[in-house]
C-alpha positions as CSV (number, residue, x, y, z in Angstrom):
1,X,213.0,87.2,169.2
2,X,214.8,87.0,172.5
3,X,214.2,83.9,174.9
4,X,212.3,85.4,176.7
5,X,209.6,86.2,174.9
6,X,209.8,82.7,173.5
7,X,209.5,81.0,176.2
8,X,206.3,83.6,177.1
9,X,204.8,82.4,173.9
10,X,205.2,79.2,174.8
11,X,203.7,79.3,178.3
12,X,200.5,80.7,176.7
13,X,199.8,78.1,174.4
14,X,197.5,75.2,175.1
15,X,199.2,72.2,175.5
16,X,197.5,70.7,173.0
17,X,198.7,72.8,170.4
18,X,202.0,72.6,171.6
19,X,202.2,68.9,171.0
20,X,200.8,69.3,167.1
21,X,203.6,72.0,166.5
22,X,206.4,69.6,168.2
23,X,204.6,66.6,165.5
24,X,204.5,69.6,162.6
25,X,207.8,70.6,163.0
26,X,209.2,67.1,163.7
27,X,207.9,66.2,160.3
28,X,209.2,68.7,158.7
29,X,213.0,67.9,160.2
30,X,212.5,64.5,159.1
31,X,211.2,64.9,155.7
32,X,213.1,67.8,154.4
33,X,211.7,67.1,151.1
34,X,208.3,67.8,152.2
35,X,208.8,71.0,154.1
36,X,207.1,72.9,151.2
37,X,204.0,71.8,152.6
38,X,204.4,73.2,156.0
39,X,204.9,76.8,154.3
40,X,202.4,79.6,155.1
41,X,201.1,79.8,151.4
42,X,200.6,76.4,150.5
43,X,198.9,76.1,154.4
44,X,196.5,78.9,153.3
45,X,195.8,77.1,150.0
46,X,194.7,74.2,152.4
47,X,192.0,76.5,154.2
48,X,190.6,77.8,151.2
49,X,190.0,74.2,149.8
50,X,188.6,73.0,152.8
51,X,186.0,76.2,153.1
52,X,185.7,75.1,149.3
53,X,184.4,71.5,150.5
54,X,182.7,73.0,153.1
55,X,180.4,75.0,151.5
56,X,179.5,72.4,148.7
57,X,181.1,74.5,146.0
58,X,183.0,73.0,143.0
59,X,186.3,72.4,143.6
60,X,188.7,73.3,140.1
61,X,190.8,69.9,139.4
62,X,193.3,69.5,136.5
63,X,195.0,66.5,135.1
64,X,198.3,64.8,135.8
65,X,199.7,66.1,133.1
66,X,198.9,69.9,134.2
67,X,199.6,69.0,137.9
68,X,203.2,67.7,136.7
69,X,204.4,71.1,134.8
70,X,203.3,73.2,138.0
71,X,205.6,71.0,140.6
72,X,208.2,71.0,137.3
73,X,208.1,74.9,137.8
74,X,208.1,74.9,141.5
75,X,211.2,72.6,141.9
76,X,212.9,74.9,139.2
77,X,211.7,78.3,140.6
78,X,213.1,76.7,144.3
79,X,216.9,75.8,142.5
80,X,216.8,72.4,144.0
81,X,217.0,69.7,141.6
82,X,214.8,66.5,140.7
83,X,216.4,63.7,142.0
């Protein structure tokens, strides 16, 4: 993307918005560690719970236990290491 057509997209965003992605992204610079949360899959897994909420339908939950081995395999599938 040149500068150009950055600075564009920029002009056509609400300023509103503008100031929530300067607070998103700010987070995420500060709290590397965190970042995951900001990425486009785990964002969309956010909508479709919400929707879930939403509509009144049941909402699948799993123990600690469970919840554990999945972050476990995330960390390991990502190569960074539990600290």
């Amino acid at each position: 993307m040149r500068k150009k057509d950055l600075i564009q997209l920029i002009e056509e965003i609400d300023p509103a918005d503008l100031e929530a992605a300067y607070w998103a992204v700010k987070r995420i610079a500060d709290h590397q560690d965190q970042a995951w949360y900001w990425t486009a899959s785990w964002q969309q897994a956010e909508r479709e719970v919400d929707a879930l909420k939403e509509s009144g339908q049941p909402i699948e939950s799993m123990d600690a236990k469970e919840a554990l081995a999945i972050l476990d395999r995330i960390i390991e599938q990502s190569g960074q290491k539990d600290s």
